[in-house]
C-alpha positions as CSV (number, residue, x, y, z in Angstrom):
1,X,74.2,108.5,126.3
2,X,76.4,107.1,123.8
3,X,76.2,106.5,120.3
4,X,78.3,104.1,118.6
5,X,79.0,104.2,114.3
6,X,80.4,101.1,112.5
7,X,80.9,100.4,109.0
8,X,80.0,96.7,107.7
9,X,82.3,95.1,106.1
10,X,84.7,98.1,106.0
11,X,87.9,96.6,103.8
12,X,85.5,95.2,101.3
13,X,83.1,98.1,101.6
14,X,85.9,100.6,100.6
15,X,86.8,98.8,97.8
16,X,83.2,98.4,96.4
17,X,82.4,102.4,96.7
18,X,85.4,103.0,94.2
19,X,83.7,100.2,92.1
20,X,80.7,100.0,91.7
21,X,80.9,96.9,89.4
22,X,81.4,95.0,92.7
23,X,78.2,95.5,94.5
24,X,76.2,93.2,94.7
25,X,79.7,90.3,93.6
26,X,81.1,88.6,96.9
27,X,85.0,89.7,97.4
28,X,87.1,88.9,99.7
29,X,90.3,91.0,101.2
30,X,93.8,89.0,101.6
31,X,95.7,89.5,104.4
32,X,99.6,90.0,103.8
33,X,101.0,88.3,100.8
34,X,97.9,87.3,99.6
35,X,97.5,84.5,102.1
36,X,94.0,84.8,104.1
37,X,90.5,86.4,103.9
38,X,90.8,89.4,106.5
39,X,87.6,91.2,104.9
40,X,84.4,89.7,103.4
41,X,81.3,91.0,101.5
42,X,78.0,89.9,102.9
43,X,77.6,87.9,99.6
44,X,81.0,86.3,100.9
45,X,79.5,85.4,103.5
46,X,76.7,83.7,102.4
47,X,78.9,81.6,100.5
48,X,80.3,80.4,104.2
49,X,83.4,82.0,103.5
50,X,85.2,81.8,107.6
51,X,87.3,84.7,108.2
52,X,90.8,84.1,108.0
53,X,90.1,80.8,105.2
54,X,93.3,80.7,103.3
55,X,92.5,82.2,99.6
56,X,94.2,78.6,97.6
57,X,91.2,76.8,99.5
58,X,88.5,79.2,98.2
59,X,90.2,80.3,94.8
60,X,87.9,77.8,93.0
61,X,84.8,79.8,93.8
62,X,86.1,82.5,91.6
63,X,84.2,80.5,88.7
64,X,81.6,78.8,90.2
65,X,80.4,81.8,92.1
66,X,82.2,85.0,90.9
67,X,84.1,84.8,93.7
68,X,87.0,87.8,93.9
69,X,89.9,88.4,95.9
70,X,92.0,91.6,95.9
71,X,95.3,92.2,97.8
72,X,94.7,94.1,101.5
73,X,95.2,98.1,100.8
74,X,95.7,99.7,103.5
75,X,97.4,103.0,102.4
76,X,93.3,103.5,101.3
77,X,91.6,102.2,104.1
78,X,93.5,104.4,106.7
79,X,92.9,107.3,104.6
80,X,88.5,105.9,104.0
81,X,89.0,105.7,108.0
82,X,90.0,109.3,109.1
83,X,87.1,110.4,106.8
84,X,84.2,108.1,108.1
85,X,86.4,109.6,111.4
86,X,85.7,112.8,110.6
87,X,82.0,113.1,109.3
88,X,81.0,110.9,112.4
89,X,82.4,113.8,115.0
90,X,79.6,115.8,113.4
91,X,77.4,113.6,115.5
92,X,78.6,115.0,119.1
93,X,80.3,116.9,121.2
94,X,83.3,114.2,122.0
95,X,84.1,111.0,119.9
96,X,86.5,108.2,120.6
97,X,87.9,106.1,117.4
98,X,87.6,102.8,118.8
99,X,88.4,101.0,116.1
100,X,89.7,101.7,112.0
101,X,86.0,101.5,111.3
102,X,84.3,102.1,114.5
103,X,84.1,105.3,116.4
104,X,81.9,106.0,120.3
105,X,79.9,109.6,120.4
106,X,79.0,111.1,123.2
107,X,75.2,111.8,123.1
108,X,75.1,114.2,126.8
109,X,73.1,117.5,125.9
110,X,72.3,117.3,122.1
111,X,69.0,119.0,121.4
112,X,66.5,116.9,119.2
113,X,65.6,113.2,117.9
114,X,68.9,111.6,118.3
115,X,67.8,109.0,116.2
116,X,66.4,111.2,113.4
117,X,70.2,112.7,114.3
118,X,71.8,109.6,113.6
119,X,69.8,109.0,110.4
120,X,71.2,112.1,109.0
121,X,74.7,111.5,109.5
122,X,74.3,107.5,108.0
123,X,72.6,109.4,105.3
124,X,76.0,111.9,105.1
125,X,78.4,108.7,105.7
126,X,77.1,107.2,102.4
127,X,76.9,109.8,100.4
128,X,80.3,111.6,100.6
129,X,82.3,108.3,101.1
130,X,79.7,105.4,100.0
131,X,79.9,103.5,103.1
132,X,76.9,101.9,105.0
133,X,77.1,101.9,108.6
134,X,75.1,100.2,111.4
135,X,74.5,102.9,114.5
136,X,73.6,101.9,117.5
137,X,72.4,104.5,121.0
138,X,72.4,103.4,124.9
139,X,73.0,104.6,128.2
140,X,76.2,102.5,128.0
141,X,78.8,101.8,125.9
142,X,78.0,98.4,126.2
143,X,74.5,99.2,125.2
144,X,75.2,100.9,122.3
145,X,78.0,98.7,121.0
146,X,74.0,96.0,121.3
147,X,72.3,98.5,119.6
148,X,74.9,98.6,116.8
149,X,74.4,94.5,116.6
150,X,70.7,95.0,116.2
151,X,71.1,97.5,114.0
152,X,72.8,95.4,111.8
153,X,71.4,92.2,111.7
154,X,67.7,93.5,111.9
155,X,68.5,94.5,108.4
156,X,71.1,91.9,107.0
157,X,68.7,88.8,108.5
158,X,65.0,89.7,108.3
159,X,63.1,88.6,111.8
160,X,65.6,88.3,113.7
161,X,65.0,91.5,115.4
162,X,62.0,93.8,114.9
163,X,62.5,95.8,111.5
164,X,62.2,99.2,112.6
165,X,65.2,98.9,114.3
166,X,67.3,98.1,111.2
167,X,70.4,100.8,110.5
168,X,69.4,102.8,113.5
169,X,68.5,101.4,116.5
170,X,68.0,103.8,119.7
171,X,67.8,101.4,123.0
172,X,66.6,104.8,124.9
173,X,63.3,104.9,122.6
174,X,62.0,101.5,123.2
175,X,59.7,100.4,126.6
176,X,61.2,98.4,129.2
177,X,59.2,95.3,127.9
178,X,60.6,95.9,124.4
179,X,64.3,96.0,125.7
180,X,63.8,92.9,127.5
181,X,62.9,91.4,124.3
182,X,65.4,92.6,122.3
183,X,68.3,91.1,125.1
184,X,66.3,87.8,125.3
185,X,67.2,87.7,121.6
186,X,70.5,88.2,121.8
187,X,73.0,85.8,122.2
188,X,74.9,85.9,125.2
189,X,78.4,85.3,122.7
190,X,77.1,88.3,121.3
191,X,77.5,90.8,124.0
192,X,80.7,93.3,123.6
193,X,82.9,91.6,126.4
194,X,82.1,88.1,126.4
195,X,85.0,86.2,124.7
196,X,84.5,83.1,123.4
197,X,85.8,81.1,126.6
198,X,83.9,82.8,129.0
199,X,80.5,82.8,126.4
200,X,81.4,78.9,126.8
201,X,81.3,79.1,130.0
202,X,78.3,81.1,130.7
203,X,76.4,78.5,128.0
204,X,77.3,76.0,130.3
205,X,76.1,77.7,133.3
206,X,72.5,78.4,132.0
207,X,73.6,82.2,130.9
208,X,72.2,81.9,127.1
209,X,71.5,85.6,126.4
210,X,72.3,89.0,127.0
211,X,69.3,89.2,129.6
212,X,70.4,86.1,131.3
213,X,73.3,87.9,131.8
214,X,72.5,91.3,132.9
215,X,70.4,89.5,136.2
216,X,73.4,88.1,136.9
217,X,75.1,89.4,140.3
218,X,77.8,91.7,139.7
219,X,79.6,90.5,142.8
220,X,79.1,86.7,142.3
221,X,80.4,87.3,138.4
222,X,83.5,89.0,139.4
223,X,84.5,86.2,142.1
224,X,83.4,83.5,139.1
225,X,85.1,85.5,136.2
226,X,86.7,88.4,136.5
227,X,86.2,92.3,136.7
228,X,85.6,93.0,133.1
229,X,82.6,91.0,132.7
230,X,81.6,92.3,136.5
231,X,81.9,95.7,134.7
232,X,79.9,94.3,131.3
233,X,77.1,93.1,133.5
234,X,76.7,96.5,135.4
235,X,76.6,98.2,131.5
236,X,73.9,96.1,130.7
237,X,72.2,97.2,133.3
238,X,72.2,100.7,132.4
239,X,75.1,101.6,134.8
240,X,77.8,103.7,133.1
241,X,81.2,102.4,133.9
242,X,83.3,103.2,131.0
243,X,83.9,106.6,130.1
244,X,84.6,108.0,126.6
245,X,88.4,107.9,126.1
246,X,88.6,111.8,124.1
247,X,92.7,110.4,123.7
248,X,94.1,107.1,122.8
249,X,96.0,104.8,125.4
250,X,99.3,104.5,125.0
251,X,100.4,101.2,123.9
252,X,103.0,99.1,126.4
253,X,104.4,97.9,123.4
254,X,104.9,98.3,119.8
255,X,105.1,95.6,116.9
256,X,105.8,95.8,113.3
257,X,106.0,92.2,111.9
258,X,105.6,90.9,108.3
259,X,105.3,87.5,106.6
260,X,108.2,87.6,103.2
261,X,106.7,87.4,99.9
262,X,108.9,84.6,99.7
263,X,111.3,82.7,101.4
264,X,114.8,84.8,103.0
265,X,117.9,82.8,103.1
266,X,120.4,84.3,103.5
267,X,121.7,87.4,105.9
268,X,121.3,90.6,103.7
269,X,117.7,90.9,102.8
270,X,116.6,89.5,106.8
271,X,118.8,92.8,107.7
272,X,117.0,94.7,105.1
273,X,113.8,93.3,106.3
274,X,114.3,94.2,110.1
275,X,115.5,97.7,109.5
276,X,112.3,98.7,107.3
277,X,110.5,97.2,110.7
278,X,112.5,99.3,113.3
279,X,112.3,102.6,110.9
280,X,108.1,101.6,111.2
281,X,108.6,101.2,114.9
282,X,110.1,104.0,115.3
283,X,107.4,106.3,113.7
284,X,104.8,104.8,115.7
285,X,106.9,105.2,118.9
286,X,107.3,108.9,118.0
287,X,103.8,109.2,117.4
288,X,102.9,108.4,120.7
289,X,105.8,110.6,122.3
290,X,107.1,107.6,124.0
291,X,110.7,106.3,124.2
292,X,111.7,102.4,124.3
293,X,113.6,100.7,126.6
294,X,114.5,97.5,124.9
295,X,114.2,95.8,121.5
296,X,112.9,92.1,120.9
297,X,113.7,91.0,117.0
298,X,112.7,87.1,115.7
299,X,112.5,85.4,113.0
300,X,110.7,82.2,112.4
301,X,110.7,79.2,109.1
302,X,106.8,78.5,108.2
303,X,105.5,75.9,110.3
304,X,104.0,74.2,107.4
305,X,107.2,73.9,105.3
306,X,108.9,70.7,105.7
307,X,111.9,70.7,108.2
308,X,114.5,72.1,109.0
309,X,112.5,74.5,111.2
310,X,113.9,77.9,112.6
311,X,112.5,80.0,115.1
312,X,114.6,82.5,117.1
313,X,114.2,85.7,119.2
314,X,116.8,88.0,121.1
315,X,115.9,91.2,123.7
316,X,118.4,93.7,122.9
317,X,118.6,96.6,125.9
318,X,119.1,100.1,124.6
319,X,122.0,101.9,126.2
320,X,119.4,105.0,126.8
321,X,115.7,104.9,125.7
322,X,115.3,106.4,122.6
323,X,113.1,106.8,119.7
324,X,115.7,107.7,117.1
325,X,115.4,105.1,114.4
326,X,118.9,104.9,113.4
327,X,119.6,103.8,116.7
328,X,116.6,101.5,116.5
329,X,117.9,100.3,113.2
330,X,121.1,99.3,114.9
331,X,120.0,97.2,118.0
332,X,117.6,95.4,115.3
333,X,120.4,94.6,113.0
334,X,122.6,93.2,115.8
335,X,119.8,91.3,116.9
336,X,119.3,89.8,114.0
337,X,123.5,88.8,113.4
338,X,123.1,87.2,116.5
339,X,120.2,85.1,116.1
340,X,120.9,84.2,112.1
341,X,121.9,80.5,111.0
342,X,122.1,79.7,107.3
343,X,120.3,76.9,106.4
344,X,116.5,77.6,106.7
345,X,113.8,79.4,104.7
346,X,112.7,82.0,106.9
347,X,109.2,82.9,106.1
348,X,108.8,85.9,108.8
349,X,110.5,88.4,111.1
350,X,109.1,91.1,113.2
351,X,110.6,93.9,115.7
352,X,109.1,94.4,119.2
353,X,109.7,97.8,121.4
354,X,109.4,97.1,124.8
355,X,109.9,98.9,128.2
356,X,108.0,101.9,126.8
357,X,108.1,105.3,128.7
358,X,106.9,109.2,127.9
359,X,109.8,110.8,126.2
360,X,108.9,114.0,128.7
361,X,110.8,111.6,131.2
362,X,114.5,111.5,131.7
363,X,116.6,109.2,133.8
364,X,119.9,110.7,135.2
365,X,123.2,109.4,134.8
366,X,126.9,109.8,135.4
367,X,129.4,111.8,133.0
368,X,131.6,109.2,132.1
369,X,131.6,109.6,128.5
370,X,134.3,111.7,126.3
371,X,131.1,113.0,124.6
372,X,127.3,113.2,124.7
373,X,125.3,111.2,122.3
374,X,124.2,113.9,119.3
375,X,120.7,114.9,119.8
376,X,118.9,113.9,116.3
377,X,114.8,114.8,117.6
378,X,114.7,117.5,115.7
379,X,116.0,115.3,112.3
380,X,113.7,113.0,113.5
381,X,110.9,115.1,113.3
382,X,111.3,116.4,110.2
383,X,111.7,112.7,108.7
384,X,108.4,112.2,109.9
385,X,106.9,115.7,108.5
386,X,108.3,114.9,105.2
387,X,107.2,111.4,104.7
388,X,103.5,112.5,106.2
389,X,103.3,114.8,103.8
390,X,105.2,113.4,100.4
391,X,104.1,109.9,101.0
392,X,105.8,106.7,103.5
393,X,108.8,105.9,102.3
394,X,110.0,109.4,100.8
395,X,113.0,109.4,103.3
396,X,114.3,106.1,105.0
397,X,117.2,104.5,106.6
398,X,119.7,103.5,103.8
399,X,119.8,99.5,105.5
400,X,116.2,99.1,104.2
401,X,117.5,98.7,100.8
402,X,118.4,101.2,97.8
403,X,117.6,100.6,94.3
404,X,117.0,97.0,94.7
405,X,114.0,95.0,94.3
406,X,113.1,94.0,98.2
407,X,113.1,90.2,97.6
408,X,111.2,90.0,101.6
409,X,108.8,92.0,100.6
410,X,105.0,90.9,100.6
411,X,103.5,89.5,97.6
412,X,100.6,91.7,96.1
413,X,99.2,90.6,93.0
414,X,95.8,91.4,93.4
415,X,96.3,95.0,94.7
416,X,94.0,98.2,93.9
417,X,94.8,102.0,93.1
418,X,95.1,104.3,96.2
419,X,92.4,106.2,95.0
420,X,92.5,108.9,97.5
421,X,96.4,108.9,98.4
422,X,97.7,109.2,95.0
423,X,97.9,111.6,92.5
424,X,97.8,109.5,89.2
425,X,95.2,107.1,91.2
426,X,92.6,109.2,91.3
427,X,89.2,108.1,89.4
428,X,88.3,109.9,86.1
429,X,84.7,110.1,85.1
430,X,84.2,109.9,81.7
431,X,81.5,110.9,79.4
């Protein structure tokens, strides 16, 4: 049995708890540069705010609706996210963080109502943080990520499922008659593994709903489609075919891109640029005890500027893998020399590790050097301790920039305190 926790509307959510002036007001979150909704309030949404609408087309609601917009922080949402993370392990025995506001929990041998459970915990969730989440339970975790759905819309839109499912919603409590009629209700687009081709597709075939779907024929899906929804159609079901993952899968690659706050046009601030996004690499790359292989840098004009247009990539190899950033820092800066034109108003730039293997691995070579490369894990290390503990960006690579104003840098004019992270941020209650 799994049991699956996710916050609604988490970005927006987080920023509401810390004020409550906001409840009730629709807000959006901007992405980078204050550029796109990536976060909306349900009274957003009821405005029809789309995810992703660019904020100059929606700025005009700010008057005739109250409409606001705040700049994405993320420094506070990772740190909300490892809390919500935390009071939801109190739920079982194993959890796996699926996403920064979702999290699986494996139900197998806990004593009592898991539903009364679960009620307790949302009840927890909103007090200590003041986030709502939906929870949904199922023999599957396709089943419970349902639940979840119906757990949320049974309260956000009134009849569309039955009411006493609303927050809570425990598949393994309801008849066989009354699961049927909560599938037939559902959506077939609205099943965790459909896409949006394949829910096309399945439309078109006479698959409307997440019933429809689940009497499919696992085999005759998988020759049609593919294993995944083969696998989706056997959850459904009630078959268990995707375990609880206790530890994250390694990524195959790593990427750390970013649009500019404005244009970059010449050499020095694109170098600037590309080193703070190898240094971020690199920490990630650490983090997962991995080493990379190879290096892909690029940088790109907007496509919705005016020509000239610019848009240029290079794969730099890596003598050794490595995850030492200065080295990283390096084959990104050459990468970049080699790619660079004057000329063009280069609106974004990103750095890629590829060929990504454990660093417990090591491949032999030949002793033809005078030397052998200095070992720096151990400064690498402490890097990282000391910028976990004192705050990103406490120690960095000097090609990042020093004592200048980062003219690449995103644009956040709408930005809130890190209420959590920061000492001088922190809210004081006042009489």
């Amino acid at each position: 049995m799994f049991a699956l926790f996710d916050a609604s509307n988490f970005y927006a959510s987080v920023e509401q708890s810390f004020r409550p002036s906001l409840q009730g007001r629709p807000l959006v979150v901007l992405s980078n540069n204050d550029g796109c909704a990536i976060a909306r309030s349900q009274e957003a949404k009821a405005l029809g705010i789309k995810m992703g609408a660019p904020w100059f087309k929606i700025s005009h609601l700010s008057e005739s609706h109250g409409l606001l917009g705040l700049s994405a922080n993320f420094t506070l949402y990772g740190d909300m996210s490892s809390r919500l993370m935390s009071l939801i392990a109190g739920f079982g025995y194993r959890t796996e963080v699926y996403s920064i506001d979702e999290a699986f929990s494996c139900c197998d041998g806990i004593p009592g109502d898991l539903t009364e459970r679960a009620f307790k915990v949302r009840a927890r969730i909103r007090q200590w943080i003041g986030l709502q989440c939906g929870v949904g339970i199922g023999p599957t975790k396709t089943l419970a990520k349902l639940a979840n759905h119906v757990s949320k819309d049974a309260e956000r839109k009134p009849g569309s499922y039955p009411a006493h499912l609303a927050q809570v919603c425990n598949l393994a409590t309801l008849s066989a008659d009354e699961l049927k009629t909560i599938m037939q209700a559902t959506a077939v687009g609205d099943v965790w593994g459909v896409g949006r081709k394949i829910g096309s597709q399945l439309v078109e075939a006479g698959v409307l709903t997440a019933w429809d779907l689940s009497r499919m024929d696992p085999g005759t899906v998988r020759r049609r489609w593919n294993v995944v929804l083969e696998r989706t159609v056997r959850e459904l079901c009630g078959q268990s075919c995707m375990a609880l993952e206790d530890v994250p899968t390694e990524k195959k690659q790593i990427a750390v891109t970013r649009s500019f706050g404005r244009p970059v046009t010449t050499l020095e601030p694109l170098l600037e640029a590309v080193s703070e996004f190898a240094s971020r690499a690199a920490e990630k790359l650490r983090k997962q005890g991995s080493f990379a292989g190879q290096l892909y840098v690029f940088a790109h004009s907007s496509p919705f500027r005016p020509p000239p247009q610019f848009s240029r990539g290079v794969v730099v190899p890596l003598r050794r893998p490595t995850a030492d950033t200065s080295i990283l820092v390096q084959a990104a800066r050459a990468g970049v020399r080699r790619i660079y034109e004057d000329g063009y108003q280069l609106q974004k730039a990103g750095v890629i590790l590829l060929d990504l293997a454990s660093s417990t691995l090591h491949q032999g070579e030949l002793d033809l050097e005078d030397s052998e490369p200095e070992d720096q894990s151990h400064l690498m290390t402490t890097i990282d301790r000391l910028n976990r503990r004192y705050g990103r960006g406490t120690v960095f690579v000097g090609g990042t920039g020093v004592g200048t104003e980062r003219a690449w840098g995103a644009r956040q004019m709408r930005l809130t305190p890190q209420y959590t992270t920061r000492l001088e941020d922190i809210p004081v209650a006042r009489a």
